[in-house]
GUVO-528347 format. One record per residue (C-alpha): z, y negated, x. Coordinates in steps of 0.02 Angstrom, whole numbers, plus 50000, padded with zeros to 5 digits. Layout:
<rs>
ZYX...
</rs>
This chain:
<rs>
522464634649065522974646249221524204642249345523454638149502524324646549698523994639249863524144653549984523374653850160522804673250100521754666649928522414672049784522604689649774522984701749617524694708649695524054727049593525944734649496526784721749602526544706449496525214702949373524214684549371525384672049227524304659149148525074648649061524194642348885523594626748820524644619948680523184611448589524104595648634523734591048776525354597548893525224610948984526134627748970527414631849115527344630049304527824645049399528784643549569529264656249670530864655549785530584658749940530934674550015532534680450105531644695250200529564696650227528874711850276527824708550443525934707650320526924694550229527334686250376525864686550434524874679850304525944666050274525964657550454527654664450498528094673450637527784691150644528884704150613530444707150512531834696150562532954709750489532334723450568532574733850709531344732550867531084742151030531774733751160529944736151251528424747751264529244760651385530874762551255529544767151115528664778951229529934787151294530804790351123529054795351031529054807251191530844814351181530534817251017528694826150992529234834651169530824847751110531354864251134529864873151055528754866051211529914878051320530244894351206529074895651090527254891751191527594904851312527974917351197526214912251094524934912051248525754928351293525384936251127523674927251101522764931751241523634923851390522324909651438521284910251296522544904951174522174887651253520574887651184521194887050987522674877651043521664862851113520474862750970521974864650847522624848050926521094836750924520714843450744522524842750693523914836050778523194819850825522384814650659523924817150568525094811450710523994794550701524334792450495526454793550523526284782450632525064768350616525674768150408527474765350485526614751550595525824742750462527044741650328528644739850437529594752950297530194770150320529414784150241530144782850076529624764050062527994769650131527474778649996528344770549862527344756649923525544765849916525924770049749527634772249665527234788649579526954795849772528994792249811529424808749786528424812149960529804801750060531204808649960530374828050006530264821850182532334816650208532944831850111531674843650241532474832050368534204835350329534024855250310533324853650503534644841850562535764852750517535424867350580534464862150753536084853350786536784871750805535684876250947536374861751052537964867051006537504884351121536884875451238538414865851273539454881751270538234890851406538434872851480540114874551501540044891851569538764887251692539834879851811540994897951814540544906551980540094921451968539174917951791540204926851661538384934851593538194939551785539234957351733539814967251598541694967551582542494982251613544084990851546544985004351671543644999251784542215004851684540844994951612541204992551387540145004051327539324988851215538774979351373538244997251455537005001151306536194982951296536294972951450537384961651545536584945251462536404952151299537864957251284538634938651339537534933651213537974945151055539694946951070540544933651187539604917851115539214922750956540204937850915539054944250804539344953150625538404968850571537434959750461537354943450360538444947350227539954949650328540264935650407542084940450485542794919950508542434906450618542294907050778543374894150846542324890651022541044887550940541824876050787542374864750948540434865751013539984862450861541204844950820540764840851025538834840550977539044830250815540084818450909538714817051023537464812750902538324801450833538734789950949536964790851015536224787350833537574775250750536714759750792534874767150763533794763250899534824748550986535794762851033534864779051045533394768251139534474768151289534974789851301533044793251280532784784751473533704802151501533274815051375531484810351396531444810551567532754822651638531744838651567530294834251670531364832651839532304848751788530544857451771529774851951924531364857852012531174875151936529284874751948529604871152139530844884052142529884895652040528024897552136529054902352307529984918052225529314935952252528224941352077527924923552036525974925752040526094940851959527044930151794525634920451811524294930751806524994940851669525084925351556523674917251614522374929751611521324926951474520874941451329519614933051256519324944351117520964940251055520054924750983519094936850864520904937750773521314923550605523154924950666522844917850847521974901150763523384901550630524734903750757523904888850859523904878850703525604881550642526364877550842525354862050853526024855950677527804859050715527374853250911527114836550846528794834350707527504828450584527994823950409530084823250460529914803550449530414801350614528644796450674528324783650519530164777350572529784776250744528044766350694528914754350606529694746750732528214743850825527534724650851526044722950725524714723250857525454736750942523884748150995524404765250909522924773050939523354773351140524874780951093524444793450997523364800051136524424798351253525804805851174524694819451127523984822251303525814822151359526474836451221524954847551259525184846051455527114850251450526964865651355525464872551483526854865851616528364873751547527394889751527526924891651698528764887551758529494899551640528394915851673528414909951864530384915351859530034929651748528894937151864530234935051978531384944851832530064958951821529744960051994531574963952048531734974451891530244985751936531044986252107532994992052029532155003651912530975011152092532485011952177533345021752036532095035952022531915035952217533845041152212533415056052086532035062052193533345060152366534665069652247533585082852231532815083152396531025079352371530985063552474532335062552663532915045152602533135030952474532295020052599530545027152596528945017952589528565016352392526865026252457527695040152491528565037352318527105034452223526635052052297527865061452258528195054252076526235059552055526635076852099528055078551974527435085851802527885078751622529265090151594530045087751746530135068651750530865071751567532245082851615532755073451775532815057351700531695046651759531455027051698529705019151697529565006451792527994996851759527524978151790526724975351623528054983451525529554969251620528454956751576527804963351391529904961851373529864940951368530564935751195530254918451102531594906951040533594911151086533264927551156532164919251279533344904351311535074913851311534474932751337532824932351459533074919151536534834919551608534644938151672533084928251784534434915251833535784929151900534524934052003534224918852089535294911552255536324898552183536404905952028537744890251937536694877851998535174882651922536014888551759536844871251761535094864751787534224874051679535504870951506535514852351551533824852551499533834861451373535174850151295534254835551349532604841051246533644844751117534694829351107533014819851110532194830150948533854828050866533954810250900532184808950825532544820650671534104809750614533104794350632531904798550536533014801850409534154788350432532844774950417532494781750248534294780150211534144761950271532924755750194533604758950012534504742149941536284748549902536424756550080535904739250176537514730550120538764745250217538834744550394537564756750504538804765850585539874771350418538124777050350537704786850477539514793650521539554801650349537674807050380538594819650511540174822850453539074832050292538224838550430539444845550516540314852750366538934863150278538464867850490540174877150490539354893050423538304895450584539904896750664540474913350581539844930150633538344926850531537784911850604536374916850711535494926350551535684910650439535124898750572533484909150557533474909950389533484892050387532274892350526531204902050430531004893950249531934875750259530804869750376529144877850350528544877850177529054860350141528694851550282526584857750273526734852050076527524836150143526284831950264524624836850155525114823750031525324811950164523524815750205523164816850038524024800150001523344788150140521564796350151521424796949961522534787149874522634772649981521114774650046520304779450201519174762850217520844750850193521624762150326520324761550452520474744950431522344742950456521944752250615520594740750669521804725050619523044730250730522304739150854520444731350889520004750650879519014754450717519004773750691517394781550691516494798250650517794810350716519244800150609518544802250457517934819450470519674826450540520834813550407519754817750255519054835750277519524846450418521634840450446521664844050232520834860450259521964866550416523464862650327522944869750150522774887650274524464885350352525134883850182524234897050101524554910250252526524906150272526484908950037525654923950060526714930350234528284925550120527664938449976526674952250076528064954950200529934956350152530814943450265531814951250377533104946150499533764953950664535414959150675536464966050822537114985850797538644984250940538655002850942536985005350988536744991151110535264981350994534664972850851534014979850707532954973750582533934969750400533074964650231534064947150178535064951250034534374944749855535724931249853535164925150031533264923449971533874913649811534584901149925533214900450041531914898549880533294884349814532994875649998531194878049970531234871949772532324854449852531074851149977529464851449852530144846749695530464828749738528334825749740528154831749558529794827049485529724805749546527704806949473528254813949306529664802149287528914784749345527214790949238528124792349084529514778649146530834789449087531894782549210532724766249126533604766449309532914767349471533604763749639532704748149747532054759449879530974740949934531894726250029532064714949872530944721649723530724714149574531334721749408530264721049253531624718249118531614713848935531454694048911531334681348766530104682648633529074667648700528874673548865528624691248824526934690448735526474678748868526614691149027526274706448920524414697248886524084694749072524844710149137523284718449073522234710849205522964720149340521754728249446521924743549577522414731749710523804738249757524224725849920525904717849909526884710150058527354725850148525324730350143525314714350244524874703750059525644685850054526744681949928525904674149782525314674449603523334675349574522504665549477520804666949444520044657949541519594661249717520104646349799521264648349979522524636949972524134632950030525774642850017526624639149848527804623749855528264611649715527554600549830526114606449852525894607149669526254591449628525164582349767523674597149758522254586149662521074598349640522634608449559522554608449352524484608449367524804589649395526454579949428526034574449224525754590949185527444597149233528224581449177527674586248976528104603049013529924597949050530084617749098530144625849244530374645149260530994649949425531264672249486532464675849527532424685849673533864692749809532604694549930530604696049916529404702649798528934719649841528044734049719529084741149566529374760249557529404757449363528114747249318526674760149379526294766949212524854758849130525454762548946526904755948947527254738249021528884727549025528774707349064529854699649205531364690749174531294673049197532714658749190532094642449126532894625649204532504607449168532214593449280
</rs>
């Protein structure tokens, strides 16, 4: 005989989650056991759902409304690589035409992927280690890869804020302290004479740089404070998880784009700003004819979008369940494409402006040779008469008299990516405006403000993981995620020696690359695949009304795999073709040089690399072979399968082999039931609805023969079990028996 479930769902074959009990027929005429199931503490929202409740998780954190999520999905996808590093890339590319890869990179790429984090986070109302755990438990190494990636970037993009709270500070010194080169006896340091005014601010008065990375020379103690100021920060912004970092990202989100338009304002009046433009913007098409401009497009829309952190899965989750994702993904998408064209054009608008009044310094500095030696009446000639006379000049002659070339192109060729465009570039271009404090003010508020809002994103991603594992609910949010950055803030003391800069781009360089692509293309591999792309079109048609069509499937199951399998394969083979290098800064000569990292440093960047990627195979080796007796509840209340009495055993271990590939449990949006099997749709399972079901075999006599009762035992709700994947070895569930 075989226990009958009313569910409002029909019975349903919960897959490793729980396998159908019948009970058996003693030949007597009683029947064999009832099974009741208590009900659950905490539902996921498909649980929810399918059992008439409302929806959601009463338990878990919400967005306060639409604009909150937006705005933090926004401050989040929308960071500091929008400002520094697109720039630097169209410049490089072929000025216009790297939009063309870049646009095709993102319809191909970024917003496939970017809908996967988030619409799985939607659906199951987990973080990403529950996520995947919940696809399939062999897959929860993916969310384990994803925190420890998370944590090596947390840590170290915390640093940058920290410099942009000490330029911060200086900003509102007037004159700027980067302005001039100190001077001893009243002549410029030969250091700051050799490099530059800003460099040299940069090298030695922020950082104070070491020779090289194996001489660190101590902490710097300005920057140690920085350092504690921006943790602080953080924290207090992330403690509470989005009830209180929901309310900064009305500013971090927004701020940047005021700051810009102020600049961009600024920017288009300034002498030289067309010629930025124009220098950027021109297109060199045949650039396009080169692998490394589509693989450069690639990689900056991949890391544009902070895919496979977490965050975005996180971020999903506490979405409504008919939230339309799709919309946002677009929009989102739209939004991070049109502020990096945006920033671009503000930032080589002022560098024209840079390279314009450089050209003219650099004119005025030969026209004082050519006065010294008599060739021209006065300094103050028309640069006609200059360009004349500079013609007539041989070779040799400019050679031995000294002459600097002063060239457009060659001011604007100068524009760096990353630090040295932020803290180097940049500010010489601010010196040279009126009001140069203001605008530096200006100009590092944003820059902490996109930063802030990518680190808020990064540590939420991360923290939500943390969250959602069982032993970590019962301890208060804000002592979890105050140790979160005190470990932060410990191992982040080594950026603060001489070194720092050189580590913080060796972490740059291999925590957050080779993992994070690995990460994200068995995400792909594991929704698309795995769960299945049919199931997951539609979850997106469930929730959205939106069923995914041609371009979906193409982009999830063929062309997104593909891309990402080519940014893996290039940044492998860049790693062993090309000894990494660093830059470091030679004080005596004024620049940086190029260092090899030291065998000791590459054995601790191939360790970071190891961490992040190990996770995947390691959890799928152990829960296939269930050599783990132990495993953490990384669910909101899973059941156990533990050893149990003789005449249960045989029992459970009989029907367990009818479990199918079904692997829907409540967080899939599954009710909460046992299948039977029959298809009948009942009602949710109640004693009383047991006993007063007619067309149920299990009557009120029925149960009365039995005299037994077996009841889980369950702290919250039934959710899959990490060890009871393997389908050659099976354990029964413990069950108490009680009498009526």
């Amino acid at each position: 005989m075989t226990t009958k479930v009313d569910g409002p769902g029909g019975p349903r074959n919960n897959g490793h989650e729980m396998a159908p009990l019948n009970t058996r027929a003693r030949g007597d005429g009683t029947h064999g056991v009832t099974i009741m199931l208590s009900p659950p503490d905490r539902n996921s929202v498909g649980s929810r759902e399918g059992a008439g409740l409302p929806d959601g998780d009463p338990d878990r954190a919400a967005w306060s409304g639409k604009m909150q999520f937006f705005l933090s999905i926004i401050g989040y996808s929308v960071g500091l690589g929008n400002i520094w590093r697109f720039p630097y890339l169209c410049q490089q590319n072929g000025g216009g035409a790297f939009l063309i890869p870049f646009m095709i990179m993102l319809i191909l790429e970024g917003i496939p992927l970017f809908l996967i984090e988030l619409g799985m986070g939607q659906k199951m109302r987990l973080g990403a280690l529950g996520v995947w755990n919940t696809i399939h438990p062999w897959l929860g190494g993916i969310g384990i890869s994803s925190c420890i990636v998370t944590l090596f970037v947390a840590i170290y993009y915390n640093v940058i804020i920290t410099w942009c709270f000490y330029y911060f500070f200086n900003s509102f010194r007037v004159p700027l302290p980067w302005a001039s080169c100190p001077q001893f006896n009243g002549t410029d340091l030969p250091e700051c004479e050799r490099s530059s005014e800003t460099a040299y601010f940069w090298y030695r008065t922020t950082l104070d740089a070491s020779p090289s990375i194996e001489e660190p020379e101590g902490f710097k103690w300005w920057i140690v404070l920085c350092l504690l100021l921006s943790w602080t920060v953080v924290f207090f912004i992330v403690m509470k998880g989005i009830q209180s970092s929901g309310k900064v990202v009305y500013f971090t989100s927004l701020f940047p784009y005021i700051v810009l338009t102020i600049f961009f304002i600024r920017g288009i009046t300034l002498k030289g700003a067309g010629a930025g433009l124009m220098h950027m913007y021109t297109p060199k098409v045949e650039k396009l004819l080169e692998p490394t401009v589509w693989l450069d497009a690639a990689t900056q829309v991949f890391y544009s979008f902070g895919l496979a952190f977490g965050s975005l899965i996180a971020f999903g989750s506490y979405n409504t369940p008919k939230n339309n994702c799709v919309r946002d993904v677009i929009l989102v998408s739209v939004c991070n494409a049109v502020t990096a064209i945006y920033a671009s054009v503000v930032i080589f608008a002022i560098l024209g402006y840079k390279a314009t009044v450089g050209v003219d310094r650099c004119i005025a500095v030969n026209k004082g040779i050519l006065f010294k030696h008599g060739l021209i009446d006065s300094i103050h000639v028309d640069n006609a008469i200059y360009e004349e006379k500079m013609n007539s000049l041989d070779s040799m002659t400019k050679t031995n008299w000294t002459f600097e070339h002063c060239s457009l192109e060659d001011q604007l060729d100068s524009a760096a990516e990353g630090t040295g465009l932020a803290f180097i570039v940049f500010t010489q271009a601010i010196v040279q405006l009126p009001g140069a404090p203001f605008w530096a003010v200006l100009f590092f508020t944003m820059l902490l403000s996109l930063g802030l809002g990518s680190q808020i994103g990064i540590l939420e991603g991360m923290l939500c993981t943390i969250f959602d594992i069982d032993i970590f609910k019962r301890i208060r949010k804000p002592y979890v995620t105050g140790v979160v950055c005190l470990f932060c803030f410990t191992v982040g003391l080594v950026f603060t020696t001489g070194a720092g800069e050189y580590w913080l781009k060796m972490f740059d360089s291999f925590a957050g690359t080779i993992g994070l692509v690995v990460v994200a293309l068995m995400e792909t591999i594991a929704v698309i695949y795995i769960y299945g792309h049919k199931k997951f079109t539609e979850d997106i048609y469930q929730m959205t009304g939106i069923r995914p069509g041609p371009y979906w499937q193409l982009t999830w199951r063929y062309i997104g795999p593909v891309i990402m399998f080519l940014i893996l394969l290039s940044s492998v083979l860049s790693m062993v073709l090309k000894s990494p290098t660093y830059s470091a800064w030679n004080g005596e000569l004024g620049i940086t040089e190029n260092k090899s990292y030291p065998d000791w440093v590459m054995a601790i960047a191939l360790a970071m690399i190891v961490a992040s990627v190990l996770p995947m195979p390691l959890v799928f080796l152990l829960r296939r072979f269930q050599i783990l007796k132990v495993d953490l509840d990384i669910h909101q209340g899973s059941i156990r399968r533990n050893e149990t009495t003789a005449s249960t055993k045989e029992m459970i271990d009989e029907d367990d082999d009818d479990d199918d590939d079904d692997f829907s449990g409540p967080a899939l949006g599954g009710p909460v039931n046992v299948r039977s099997d029959s298809d009948d749709e009942d009602e949710p399972p109640t004693m009383g609805k047991m006993l007063s079901n007619k067309s149920s075999p299990l009557t009120a006599a029925g149960v009365a023969a039995s005299h037994q009762t077996f009841q889980f035992k369950n702290q919250h709700h039934l959710t899959p079990n990490p060890l009871a994947a393997s389908p050659t070895r099976k354990k029964p569930f413990s069950m108490e028996v009680m009498d009526f």
